[in-house]
N, C-alpha and C positions, 0 to 999 in steps of 0.2 A: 303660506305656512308650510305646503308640504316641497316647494321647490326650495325653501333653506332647511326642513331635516333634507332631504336629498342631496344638496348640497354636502352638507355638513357630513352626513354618512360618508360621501363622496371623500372629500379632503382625508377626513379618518381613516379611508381604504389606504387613501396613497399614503398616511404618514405610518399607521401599523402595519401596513402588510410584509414591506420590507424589512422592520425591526423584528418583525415575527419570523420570516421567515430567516434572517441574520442567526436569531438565538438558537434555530431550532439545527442551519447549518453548523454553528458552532459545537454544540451541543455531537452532533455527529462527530465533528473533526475531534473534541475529546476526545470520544469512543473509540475512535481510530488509534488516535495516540496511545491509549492505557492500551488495546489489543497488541501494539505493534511493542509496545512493552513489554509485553506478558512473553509473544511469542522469541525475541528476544532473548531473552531470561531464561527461556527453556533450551532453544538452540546452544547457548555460551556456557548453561551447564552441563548442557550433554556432552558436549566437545571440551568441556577442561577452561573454556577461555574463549575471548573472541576467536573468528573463523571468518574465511573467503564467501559464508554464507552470508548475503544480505538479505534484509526483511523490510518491504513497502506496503503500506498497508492504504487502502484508497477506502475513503469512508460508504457506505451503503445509502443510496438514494429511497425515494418509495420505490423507483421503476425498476431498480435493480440492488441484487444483496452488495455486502461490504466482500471487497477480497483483498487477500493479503497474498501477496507476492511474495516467492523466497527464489531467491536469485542466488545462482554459480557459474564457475565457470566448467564446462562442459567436461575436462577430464579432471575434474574433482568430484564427479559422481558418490564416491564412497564417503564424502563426506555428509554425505544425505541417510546416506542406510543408518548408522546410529538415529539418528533424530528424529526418524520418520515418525516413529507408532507417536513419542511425544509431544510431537507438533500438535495431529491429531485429535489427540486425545484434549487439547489443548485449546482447541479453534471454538472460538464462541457460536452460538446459536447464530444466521442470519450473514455470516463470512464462509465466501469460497476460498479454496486453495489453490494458488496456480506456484508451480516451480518451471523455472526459466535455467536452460541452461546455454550462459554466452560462451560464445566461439573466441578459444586462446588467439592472444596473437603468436604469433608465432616471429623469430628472429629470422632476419633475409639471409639466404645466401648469400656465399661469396660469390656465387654467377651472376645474382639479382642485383650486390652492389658494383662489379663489373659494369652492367647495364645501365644502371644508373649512372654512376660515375663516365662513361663516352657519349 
């Protein structure tokens, strides 16, 4: 009797634990989506329109908070100072803020197509 509840608790583990923990990723990945909306929203109104600003938002685990990501390219700086305090003011309980700024390319030379080119 008690080696089939054991059993059976058993199988139960394997077939809920994964549908549990499924809904409850899910359920994050929402969150993430409605936040990276929100913030969104506030960037493209502050600036009049879309912008060279992107927004990744990576959902929050137990081990660690949710952050969301605002990405530029590095001499668009000023494109940041409007939106700052609103982003902000903006960012839900339990998300950090990280801003990234990438490195432009830049067009080669006529030396470097030289070099290329022999």
């Amino acid at each position: 009797m008690i080696e089939g509840t054991v059993v059976f608790a058993f199988v139960c583990a394997l077939v809920l634990g994964p549908l549990a923990w499924r809904a409850v990723h899910d359920r994050r990945q929402a969150r993430a989506v409605a936040v990276g909306a929100d913030i969104r929203h506030v960037v493209d109104g502050e600036l009049g329109g879309e912008s060279l600003i992107s927004v990744h938002v990576e959902p929050g685990t137990m081990w660690r908070s949710g952050r969301v990501v605002l990405s530029m390219p590095a001499d668009w700086r000023w494109l940041m100072k409007p939106t700052w305090e609103r982003v902000l003011a903006s960012m839900p309980d339990g998300y950090e803020l990280v801003v990234q700024q990438r490195e432009t390319l830049r067009a080669p030379s006529r030396l470097e197509d030289q070099r290329v080119a022999a």
